[in-house]
N, C-alpha and C positions, 0 to 999 in steps of 0.2 A: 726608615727601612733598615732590617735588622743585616749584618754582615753576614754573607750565604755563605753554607758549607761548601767545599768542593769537590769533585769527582778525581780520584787519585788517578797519576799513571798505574798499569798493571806491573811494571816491573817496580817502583816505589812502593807501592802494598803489599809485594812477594818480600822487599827489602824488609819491610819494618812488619812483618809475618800479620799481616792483616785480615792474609785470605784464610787464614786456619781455620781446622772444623770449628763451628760451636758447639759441638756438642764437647770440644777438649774444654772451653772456657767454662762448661758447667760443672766439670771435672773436676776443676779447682774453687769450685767455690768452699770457703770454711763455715761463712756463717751468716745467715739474714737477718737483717731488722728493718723498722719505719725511722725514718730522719732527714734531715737536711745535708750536702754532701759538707763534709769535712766537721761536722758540728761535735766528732772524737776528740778533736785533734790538740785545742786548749780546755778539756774535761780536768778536773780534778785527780780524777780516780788513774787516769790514762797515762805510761810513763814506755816515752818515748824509748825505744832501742837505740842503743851505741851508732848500729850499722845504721841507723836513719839520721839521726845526729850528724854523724862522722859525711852521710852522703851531702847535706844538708851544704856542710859546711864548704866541703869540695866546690858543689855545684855556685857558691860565691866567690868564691877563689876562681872558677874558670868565667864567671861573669864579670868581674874587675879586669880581667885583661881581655876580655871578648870585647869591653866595653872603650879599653884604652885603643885597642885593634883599631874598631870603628871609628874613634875621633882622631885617629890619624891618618885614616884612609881616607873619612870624608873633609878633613883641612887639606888633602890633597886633590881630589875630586871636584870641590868646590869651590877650590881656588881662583879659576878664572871666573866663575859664576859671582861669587862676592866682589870680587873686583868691579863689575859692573853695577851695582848695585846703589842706589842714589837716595839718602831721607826724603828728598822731594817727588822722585819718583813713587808716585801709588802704584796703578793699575800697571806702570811699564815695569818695576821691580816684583809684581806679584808673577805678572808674566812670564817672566826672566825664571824665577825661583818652581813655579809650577813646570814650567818645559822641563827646568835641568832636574826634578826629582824625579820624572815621567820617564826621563829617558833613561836615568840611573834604574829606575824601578824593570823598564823593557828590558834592558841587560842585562839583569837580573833572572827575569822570568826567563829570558832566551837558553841560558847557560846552566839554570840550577831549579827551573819549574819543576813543581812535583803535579801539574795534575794532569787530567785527561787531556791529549792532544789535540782534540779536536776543542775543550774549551782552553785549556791554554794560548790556541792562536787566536779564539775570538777575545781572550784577555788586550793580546798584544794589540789586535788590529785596531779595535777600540781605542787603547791609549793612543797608538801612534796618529787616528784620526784625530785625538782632542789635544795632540801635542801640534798638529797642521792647524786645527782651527785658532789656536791660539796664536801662534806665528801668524796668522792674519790679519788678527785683532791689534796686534802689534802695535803698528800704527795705523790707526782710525783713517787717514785724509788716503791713505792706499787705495781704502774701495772705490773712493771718487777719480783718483789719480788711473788705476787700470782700467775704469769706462771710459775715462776720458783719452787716453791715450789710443782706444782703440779706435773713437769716433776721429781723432783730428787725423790717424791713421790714411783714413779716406779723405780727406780735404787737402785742397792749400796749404803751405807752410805762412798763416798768417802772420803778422807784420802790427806791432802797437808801434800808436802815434807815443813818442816822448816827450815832455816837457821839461826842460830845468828851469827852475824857480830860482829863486835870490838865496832859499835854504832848503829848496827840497829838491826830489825829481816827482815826477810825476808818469801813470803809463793809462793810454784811452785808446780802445775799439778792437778791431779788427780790418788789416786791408792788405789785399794784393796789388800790386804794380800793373798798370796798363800804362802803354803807351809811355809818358815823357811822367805821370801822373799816379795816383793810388784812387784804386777803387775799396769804398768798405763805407764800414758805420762806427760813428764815435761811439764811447760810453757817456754813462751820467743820463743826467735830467734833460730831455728834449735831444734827442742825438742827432748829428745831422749822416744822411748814407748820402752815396750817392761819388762824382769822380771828385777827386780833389787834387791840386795843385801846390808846392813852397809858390806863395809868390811876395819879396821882397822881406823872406824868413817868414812866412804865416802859412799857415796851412789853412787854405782858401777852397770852400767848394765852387767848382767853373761847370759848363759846358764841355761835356765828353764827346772825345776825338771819335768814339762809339759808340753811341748807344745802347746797340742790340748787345753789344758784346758786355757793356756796364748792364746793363739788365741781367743778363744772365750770371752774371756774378754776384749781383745782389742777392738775388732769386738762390742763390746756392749757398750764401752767407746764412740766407734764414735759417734755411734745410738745416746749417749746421749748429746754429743757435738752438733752434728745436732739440737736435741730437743731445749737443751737449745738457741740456735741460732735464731730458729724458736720464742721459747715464747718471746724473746727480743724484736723479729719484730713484735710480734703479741701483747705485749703490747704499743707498740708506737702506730699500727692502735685501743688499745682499748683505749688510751685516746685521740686517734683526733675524736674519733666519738663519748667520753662525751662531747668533745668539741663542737660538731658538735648538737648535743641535748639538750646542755644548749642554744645556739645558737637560738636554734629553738622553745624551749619552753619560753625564755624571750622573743624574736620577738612576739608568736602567744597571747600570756599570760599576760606577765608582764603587760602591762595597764588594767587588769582586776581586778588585786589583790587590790582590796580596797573593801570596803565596807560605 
């Protein structure tokens, strides 16, 4: 996709006299020919003017220092940005380095955009959408972590069984306190649910001081098993579809963000 022209502001076109008649630009024309553009310019025959020369020359001289300008503004700008920046980090230093040029770039357009106002803002709004999506992408285990937090939201503050080993620790299930006792379900291979007991330092499933009341906490453990199953799934579809919008906002957009 080639880089789109843009629609100027009206008062930038009055600035740099754009809206002039044409029929003044036909005014000055001196002379017509067929050619490629600039194919004069290292001719033979062709000998360049002082005053073009001399302009020539200027116009490097103010690019050497427009140039030293830039690399001092942006070692200051970018300062706290490279500081984070890690060889091992891939996708989180690309992250890092796309947001801080995105944002540099919106401060830019905000302050010194030349073009139509009304595309101007959909410049902005764009990048500052694909500067959020990224900030989300951030860190991956997020989209799991905000579904999940909204489902235990509505539950129990459940409770893992711990283990300490001779060299490890260990953490299994889910379970709330009833009675003297913990209602829940271990993790792993063959789980046991149901009321359980310490007895003589062992976590022992017994006969519950309630049944109906252990039932219904089982019954609601599931519900939340379910859930939590469900937010897992339903955060993998919510970041293939930032995927899917970053995708489509740098295809529609990205050759627009200049100014």
């Amino acid at each position: 996709m080639p880089v789109r022209s843009q629609p100027l502001d009206d008062k930038v076109a009055k600035k740099l006299k754009l809206d002039a008649d044409v029929d003044y630009l036909d005014k000055t024309i001196i002379s017509q020919r067929m050619g490629k553009m600039f194919d004069d310019i290292c001719s033979d025959d062709r000998i360049t003017p002082l005053k073009t020369r001399i302009g020539w020359r200027w116009q490097k001289f103010k690019d050497f220092f427009r140039n030293i300008k830039h690399t001092i503004r942006n070692h200051i700008k970018w300062h706290k940005t490279m500081r984070q920046l890690r060889s091992w980090e891939g996708f989180d230093g690309l992250i890092t380095v796309m947001q801080a040029h995105l944002r540099d770039y919106v401060d830019c357009e905000e302050k010194h955009g030349h073009s139509e106002e009304s595309y101007k803002m959909n410049k902005i709004a764009t990048v500052n959408e694909t500067v959020q999506l990224l900030e989300r992408m951030r860190e991956p285990i997020d989209y799991s972590s905000r579904r999940r937090d909204a489902v235990e939201a509505k539950y129990p503050d459940y409770q893992a069984l711990i283990k300490e080993h001779k060299a490890s620790t260990s953490v299994s299930g889910d379970f709330v306190a009833q009675g003297n006792g913990w209602v829940g379900k271990e993790s792993g291979n063959n789980p046991r649910e149901g009321y359980f007991e310490f007895i003589d330092g062992r976590f022992e499933l017994v006969p519950s001081p309630n049944q109906t009341e252990t039932d219904r906490i089982i019954a609601e453990l599931h519900e939340y098993h379910q859930e939590i199953s469900n937010a897992y799934n339903q955060a993998k579809v919510d970041s293939d579809e930032d995927f899917d919008r970053l995708a489509k906002l740098l295809k529609e957009n990205m050759y627009t963000w200049w100014d």
